[in-house]
C-alpha positions in Angstrom: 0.0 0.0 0.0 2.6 2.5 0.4 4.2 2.2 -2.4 0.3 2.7 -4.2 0.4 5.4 -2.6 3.8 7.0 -3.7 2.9 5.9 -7.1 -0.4 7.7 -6.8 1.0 10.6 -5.3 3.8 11.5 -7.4 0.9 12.1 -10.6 0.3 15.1 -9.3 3.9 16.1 -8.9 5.4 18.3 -11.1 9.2 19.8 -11.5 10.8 22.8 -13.1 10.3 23.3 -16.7 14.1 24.2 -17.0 15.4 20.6 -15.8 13.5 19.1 -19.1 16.4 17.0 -20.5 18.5 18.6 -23.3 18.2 15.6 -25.7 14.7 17.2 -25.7 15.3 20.3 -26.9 15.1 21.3 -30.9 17.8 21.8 -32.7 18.8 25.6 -33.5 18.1 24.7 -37.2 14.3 23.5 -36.2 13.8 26.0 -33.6 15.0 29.0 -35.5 12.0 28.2 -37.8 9.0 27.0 -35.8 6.5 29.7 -35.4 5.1 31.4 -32.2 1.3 31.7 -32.3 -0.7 29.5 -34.7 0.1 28.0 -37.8 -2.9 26.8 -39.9 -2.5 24.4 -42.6 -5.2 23.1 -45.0 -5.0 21.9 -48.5 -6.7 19.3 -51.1 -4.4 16.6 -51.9 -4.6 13.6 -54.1 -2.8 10.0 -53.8 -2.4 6.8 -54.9 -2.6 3.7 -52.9 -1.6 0.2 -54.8 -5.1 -1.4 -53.2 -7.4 1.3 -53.7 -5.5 2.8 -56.4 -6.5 6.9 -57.1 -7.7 8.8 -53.5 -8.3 12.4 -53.1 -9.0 14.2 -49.9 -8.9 17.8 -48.2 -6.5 17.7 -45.4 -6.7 20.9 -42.3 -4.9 21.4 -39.3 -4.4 24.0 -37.0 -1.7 24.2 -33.9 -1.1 26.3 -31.5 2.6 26.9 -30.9 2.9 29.5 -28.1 5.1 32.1 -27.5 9.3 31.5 -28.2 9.2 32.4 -24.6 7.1 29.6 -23.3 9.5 27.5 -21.2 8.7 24.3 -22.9 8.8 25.8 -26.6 12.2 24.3 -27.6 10.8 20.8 -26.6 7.4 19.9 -27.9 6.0 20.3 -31.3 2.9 22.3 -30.3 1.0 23.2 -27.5 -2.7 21.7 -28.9 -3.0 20.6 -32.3 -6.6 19.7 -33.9 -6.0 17.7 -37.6 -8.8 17.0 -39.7 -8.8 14.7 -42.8 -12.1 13.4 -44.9 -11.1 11.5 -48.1 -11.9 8.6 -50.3 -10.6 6.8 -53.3 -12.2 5.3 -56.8 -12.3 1.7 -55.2 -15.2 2.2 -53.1 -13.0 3.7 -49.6 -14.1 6.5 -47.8 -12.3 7.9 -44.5 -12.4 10.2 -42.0 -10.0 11.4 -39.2 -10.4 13.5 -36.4 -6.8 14.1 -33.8 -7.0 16.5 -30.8 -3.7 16.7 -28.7 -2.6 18.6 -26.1 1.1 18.0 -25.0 2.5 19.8 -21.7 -1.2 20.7 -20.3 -0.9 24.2 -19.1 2.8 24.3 -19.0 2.6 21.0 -16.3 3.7 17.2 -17.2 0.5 16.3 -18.5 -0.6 15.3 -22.0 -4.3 14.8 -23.4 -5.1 12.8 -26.9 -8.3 12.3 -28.2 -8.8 10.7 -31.4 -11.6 9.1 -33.6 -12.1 8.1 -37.5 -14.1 5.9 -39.3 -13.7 4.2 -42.7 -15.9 2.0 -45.0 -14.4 0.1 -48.1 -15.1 -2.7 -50.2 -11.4 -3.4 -50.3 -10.6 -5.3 -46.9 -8.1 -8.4 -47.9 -8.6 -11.8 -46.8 -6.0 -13.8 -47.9 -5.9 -16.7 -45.2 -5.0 -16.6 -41.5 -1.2 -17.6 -40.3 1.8 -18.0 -40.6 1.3 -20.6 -43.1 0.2 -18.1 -45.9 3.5 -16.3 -45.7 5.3 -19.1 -47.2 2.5 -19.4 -50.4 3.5 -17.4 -53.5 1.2 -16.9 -56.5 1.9 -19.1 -59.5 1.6 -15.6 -61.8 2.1 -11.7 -60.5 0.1 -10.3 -58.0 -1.5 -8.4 -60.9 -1.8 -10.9 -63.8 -3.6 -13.1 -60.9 -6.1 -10.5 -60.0 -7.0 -10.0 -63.7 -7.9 -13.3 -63.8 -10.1 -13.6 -61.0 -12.4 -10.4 -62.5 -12.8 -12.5 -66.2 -16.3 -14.1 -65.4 -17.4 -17.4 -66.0 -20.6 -19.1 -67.0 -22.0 -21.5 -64.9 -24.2 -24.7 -65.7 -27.4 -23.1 -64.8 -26.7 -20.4 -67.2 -25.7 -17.8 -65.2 -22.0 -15.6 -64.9 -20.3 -15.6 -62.1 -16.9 -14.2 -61.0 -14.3 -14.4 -58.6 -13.6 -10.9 -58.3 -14.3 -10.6 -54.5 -12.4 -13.8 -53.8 -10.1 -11.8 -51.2 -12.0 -8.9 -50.9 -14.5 -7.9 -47.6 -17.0 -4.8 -47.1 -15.9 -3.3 -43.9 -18.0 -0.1 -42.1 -15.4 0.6 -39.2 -15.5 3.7 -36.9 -12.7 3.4 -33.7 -12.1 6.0 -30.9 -9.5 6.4 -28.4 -8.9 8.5 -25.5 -5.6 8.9 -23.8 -4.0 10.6 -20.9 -0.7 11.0 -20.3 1.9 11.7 -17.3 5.3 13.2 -18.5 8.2 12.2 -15.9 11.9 12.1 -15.5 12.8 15.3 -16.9 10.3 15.3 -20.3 11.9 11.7 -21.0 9.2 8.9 -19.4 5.4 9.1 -21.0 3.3 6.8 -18.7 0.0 6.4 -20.6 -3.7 4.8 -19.5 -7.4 5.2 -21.6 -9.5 3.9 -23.6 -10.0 2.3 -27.0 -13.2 1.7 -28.5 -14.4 0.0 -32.1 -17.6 -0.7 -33.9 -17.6 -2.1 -37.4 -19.6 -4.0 -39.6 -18.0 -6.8 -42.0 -19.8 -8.3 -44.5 -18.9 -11.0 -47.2 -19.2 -9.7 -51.1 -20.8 -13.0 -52.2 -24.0 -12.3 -54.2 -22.6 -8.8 -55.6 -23.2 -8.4 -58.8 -20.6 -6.6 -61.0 -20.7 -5.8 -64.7 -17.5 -6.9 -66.3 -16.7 -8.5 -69.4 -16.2 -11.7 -70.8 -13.5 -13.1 -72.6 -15.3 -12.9 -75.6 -15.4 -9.0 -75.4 -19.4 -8.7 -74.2 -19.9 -7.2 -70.8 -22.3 -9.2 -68.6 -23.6 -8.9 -65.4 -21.8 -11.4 -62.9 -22.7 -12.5 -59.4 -19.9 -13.1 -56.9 -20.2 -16.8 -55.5 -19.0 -17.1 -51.5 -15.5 -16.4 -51.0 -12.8 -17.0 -49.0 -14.1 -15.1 -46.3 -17.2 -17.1 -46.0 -15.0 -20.3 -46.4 -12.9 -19.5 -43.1 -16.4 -18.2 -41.4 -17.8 -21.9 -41.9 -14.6 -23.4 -41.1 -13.4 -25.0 -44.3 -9.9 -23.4 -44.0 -7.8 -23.6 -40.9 -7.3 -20.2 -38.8 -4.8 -20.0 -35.6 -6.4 -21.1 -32.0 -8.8 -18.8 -30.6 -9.3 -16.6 -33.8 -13.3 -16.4 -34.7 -13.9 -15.4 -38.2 -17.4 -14.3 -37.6 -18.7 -11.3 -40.5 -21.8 -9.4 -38.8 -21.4 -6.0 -36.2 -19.6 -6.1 -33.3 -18.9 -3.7 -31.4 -15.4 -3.6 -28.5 -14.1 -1.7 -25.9 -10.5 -2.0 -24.5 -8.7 -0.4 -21.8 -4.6 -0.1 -22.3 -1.7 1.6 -21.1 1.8 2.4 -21.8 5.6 3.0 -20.4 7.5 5.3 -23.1 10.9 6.1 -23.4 11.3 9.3 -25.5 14.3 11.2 -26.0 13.8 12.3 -29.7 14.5 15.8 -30.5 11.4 16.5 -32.6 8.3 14.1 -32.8 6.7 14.7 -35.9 9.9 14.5 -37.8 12.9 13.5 -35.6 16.7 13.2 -36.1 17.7 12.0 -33.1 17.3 10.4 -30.0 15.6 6.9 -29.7 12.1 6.0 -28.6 10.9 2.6 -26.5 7.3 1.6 -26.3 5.9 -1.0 -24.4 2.1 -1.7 -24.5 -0.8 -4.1 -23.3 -4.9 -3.8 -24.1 -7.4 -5.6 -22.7 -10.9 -6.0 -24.2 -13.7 -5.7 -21.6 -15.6 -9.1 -22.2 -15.8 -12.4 -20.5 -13.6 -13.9 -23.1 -11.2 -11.3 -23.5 -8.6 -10.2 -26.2 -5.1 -9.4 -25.6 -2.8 -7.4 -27.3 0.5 -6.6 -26.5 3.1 -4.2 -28.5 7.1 -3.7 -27.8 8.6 -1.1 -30.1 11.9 0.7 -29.9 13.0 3.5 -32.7 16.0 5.2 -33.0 17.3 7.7 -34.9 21.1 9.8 -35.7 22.4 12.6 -37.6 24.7 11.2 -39.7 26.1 14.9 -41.4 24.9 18.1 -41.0 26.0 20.6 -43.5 27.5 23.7 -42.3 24.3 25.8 -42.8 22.1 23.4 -41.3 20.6 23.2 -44.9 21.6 19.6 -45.5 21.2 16.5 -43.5 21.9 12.8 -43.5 19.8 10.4 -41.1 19.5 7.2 -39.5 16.3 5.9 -38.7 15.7 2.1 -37.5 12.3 0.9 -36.3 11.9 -2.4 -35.1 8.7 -3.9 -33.4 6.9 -6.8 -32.1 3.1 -7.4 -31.7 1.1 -10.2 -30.2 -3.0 -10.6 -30.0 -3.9 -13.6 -28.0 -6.8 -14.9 -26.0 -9.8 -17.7 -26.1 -12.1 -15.6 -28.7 -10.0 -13.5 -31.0 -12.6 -11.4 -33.4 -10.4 -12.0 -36.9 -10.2 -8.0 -37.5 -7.6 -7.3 -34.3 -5.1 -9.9 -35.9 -4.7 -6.9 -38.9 -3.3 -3.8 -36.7 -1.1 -2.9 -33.9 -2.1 0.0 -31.5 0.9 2.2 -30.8 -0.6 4.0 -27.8 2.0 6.6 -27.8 0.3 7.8 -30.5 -2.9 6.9 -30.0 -3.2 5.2 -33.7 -3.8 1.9 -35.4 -1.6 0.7 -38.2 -1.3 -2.4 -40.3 1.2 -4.3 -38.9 2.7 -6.9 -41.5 2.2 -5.2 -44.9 1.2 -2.0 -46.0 2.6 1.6 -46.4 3.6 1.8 -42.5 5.3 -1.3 -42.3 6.7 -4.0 -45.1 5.6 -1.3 -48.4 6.5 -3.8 -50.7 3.1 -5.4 -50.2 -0.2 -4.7 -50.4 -1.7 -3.6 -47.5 -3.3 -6.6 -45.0 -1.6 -9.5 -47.7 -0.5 -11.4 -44.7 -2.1 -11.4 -41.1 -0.8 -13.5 -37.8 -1.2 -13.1 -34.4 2.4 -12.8 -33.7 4.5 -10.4 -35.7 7.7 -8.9 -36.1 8.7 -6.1 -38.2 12.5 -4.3 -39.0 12.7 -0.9 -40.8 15.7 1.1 -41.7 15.8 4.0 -43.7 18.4 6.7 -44.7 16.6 9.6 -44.8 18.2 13.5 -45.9 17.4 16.9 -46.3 18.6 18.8 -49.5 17.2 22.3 -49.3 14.3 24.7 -48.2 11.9 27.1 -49.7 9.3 29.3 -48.6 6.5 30.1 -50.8 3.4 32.2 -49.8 4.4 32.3 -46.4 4.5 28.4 -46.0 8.1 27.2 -45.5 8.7 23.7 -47.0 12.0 21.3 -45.7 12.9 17.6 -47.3 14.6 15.6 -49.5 14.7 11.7 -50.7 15.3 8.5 -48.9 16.3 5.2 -48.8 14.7 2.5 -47.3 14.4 -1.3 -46.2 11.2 -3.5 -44.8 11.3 -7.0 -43.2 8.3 -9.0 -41.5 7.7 -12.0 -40.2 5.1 -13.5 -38.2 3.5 -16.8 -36.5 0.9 -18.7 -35.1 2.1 -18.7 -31.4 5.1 -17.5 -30.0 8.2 -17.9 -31.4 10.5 -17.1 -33.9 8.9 -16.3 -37.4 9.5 -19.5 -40.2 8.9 -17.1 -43.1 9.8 -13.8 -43.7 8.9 -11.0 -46.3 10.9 -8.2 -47.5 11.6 -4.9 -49.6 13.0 -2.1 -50.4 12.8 1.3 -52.3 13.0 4.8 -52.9 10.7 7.6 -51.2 10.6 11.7 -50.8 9.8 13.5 -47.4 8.5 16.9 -47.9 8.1 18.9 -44.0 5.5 21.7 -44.3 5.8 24.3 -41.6 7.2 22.3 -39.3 3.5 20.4 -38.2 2.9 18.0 -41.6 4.5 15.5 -43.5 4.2 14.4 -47.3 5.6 11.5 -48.4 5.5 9.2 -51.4 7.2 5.7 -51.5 8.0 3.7 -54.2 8.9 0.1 -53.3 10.2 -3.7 -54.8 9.3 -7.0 -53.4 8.3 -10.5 -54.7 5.2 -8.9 -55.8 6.6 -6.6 -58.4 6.4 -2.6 -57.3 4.2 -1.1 -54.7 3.6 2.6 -55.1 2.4 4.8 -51.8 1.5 8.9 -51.6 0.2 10.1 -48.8 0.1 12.4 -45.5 2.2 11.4 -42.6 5.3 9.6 -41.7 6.1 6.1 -41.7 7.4 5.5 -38.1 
């Protein structure tokens, strides 16, 4: 009890702003040009994702910097920062994001993040569950093979039929969370505790009816027979232990926390320091789900030109993510939650972790993931007021994953070529351009990779 009660106690403690660690504090380069006051930043933007393919969406944030003279303005990004994002794509996805966070509450060691989105497409992937899928390659490219699947069929009875929707689910999915957060040990210790909430609706694309065209060059209208989805849902193809492929609505809560090691320099686009992350959820229900996360990410200035102009970096992420228990819905085996940001991100494939892939091509319950990039800054310019930072990058992806826990069997990889582009200091473009067994993967969007 008494050390509850020292734990308890010392929440409410707080220390002098001016023993924040220096590891903290922004470079001269970055601090010379963050602003005081509030910078606002909105703009449409179009991009390309190689499951969706063409998205558009208008992007808005606004964040409140303070005044140069605020004691912790050379150590935090922003003092409250609201980003809003609504979007879609030609494929049928639709998205919207809403991020409110609040750093350094009042100048005291306190932090406050409130996010929620939703998100409906018909492009969800179902490929199989486990670490046995890893080691299956197509007998043709990943594109080749999908052509196929669309060239409909006529049945005995008459009728076409396709296979477009094979791997394909609907998914309606809106998700939550709400974190608070205790800054320690001079700015570098983030203990973190709240709440995560989902809701979503997945449904099977067998009996859609798509107009496509035969191989003889007419277009006909073809029904989608059951697919694999409804296969694993009736249990004619093996899943891991404990995982319930069940389409319909559900809807989960989870409670989680978090110990966080952060000594990066800049969070939204850091070259240096290293961050550790170690996670646990727990879903509220008499069979519960648990999912646990271990990430560490580190990141050094290789060169720095005299005028600060040009820049050479470092950056390694590596990662691990488990999701156990008796009665596993089949969705939570897709993402890991980093907490520390209070996001979900596809954990084995995808354009935040192997980008050689399509997004979701491979889902286990136990993953590991290695990325290492070499990333630079070549110049600056300022146009209209806005002041724009970046350069190219190099980079390299590996995954792996299994049933249980152990060491992965199979393992996935790639590599490629990308551009950062910093916009006044709050937002990051990027594009990616990467090679795997697959053939080449193409990525353009708003935010950075890790």
């Amino acid at each position: 009890m008494r050390w509850a009660a020292l734990v308890i106690g010392s929440l409410g403690w707080g220390y002098p702003q001016d023993s924040l660690d220096p590891r903290k504090r922004l470079h001269p380069y970055e601090l010379a040009r963050k602003q005081e006051g509030w910078v606002i930043v909105g703009y449409p933007t179009a991009g390309y994702d190689p499951l969706r393919g063409l998205g558009a969406a208008i992007v808005g944030s606004i964040a409140y910097n303070g005044l140069r003279t605020s004691p912790t303005f050379a150590y935090q990004p922003y003092k409250h920062y609201l980003f809003l994002q609504a979007g879609g794509f030609l494929k049928g996805a639709r998205y919207v994001r809403l991020v409110y966070d609040a750093p350094w509450l009042r100048e005291r060691p306190y932090r406050l993040t409130l996010r929620a989105q939703y998100r409906y497409e018909t492009q969800a992937q179902f490929w199989g569950l486990g670490s046995s899928y890893l080691g299956e390659w197509l007998p043709t490219s990943l594109a080749r093979y999908e052509k196929a699947l669309q060239t409909p069929f006529l049945s005995p009875d008459g009728r076409w039929y396709t296979r477009l929707g094979q791997y394909h689910f609907e998914i309606h999915q809106g998700q939550g969370w709400l974190i608070g957060e205790r800054i320690a040990y001079r700015g570098l210790v983030r203990l973190l505790g709240g709440i995560r909430a989902v809701h979503e609706k997945a449904l099977s694309l067998a009996g859609q009816s798509y107009d496509l065209y035969a191989s003889h060059g007419q277009k006909v209208s073809a029904l989608q027979g059951p697919t694999l989805l409804d296969s694993a849902a009736a249990g004619l193809i093996p899943t891991p232990p404990g995982v319930i492929v069940r389409p319909g609505l559900s809807t989960r809560l989870f409670v989680g926390g978090a110990w966080v090691w952060d000594s990066r320099d800049f969070e939204i686009s850091p070259s240096a320091g290293w961050c550790a992350e170690l996670a646990h959820e727990i879903s509220l229900s008499a069979a519960p789900t648990q999912k646990t996360f271990l990430s560490g990410r580190a990141y050094h200035t290789l060169y720095r030109s005299p005028s600060d102009k040009i820049q050479l970096v470092s950056a390694v992420n590596g990662l691990v993510s488990f999701t156990y228990g008796r009665q596993v819905f089949f969705t939570d085996l897709y993402y890991a939650n980093r907490w520390s940001e209070g996001r979900s991100f596809a954990i084995l494939t995808g354009p935040t972790s192997v980008r050689a892939f399509r997004e979701n091509r491979f889902v286990t319950p136990f993953v590991y993931l290695l990325q290492i990039e070499l990333r630079s800054r070549i110049g600056e310019v300022r146009i209209l007021h806005q002041h724009f930072t970046g350069g190219p990058l190099l980079f390299w992806d590996a995954a792996g994953g299994s049933d249980r826990l152990r060491l992965p069997r199979y393992v996935i990889h790639g590599g490629g070529v990308g551009m950062r582009i910093l916009w006044n200091m709050t937002t990051v473009l990027r594009a990616d351009a990467a090679y795997g067994a697959e053939g080449w993967q193409l990525h353009f969007t708003t935010g950075h990779t890790f």
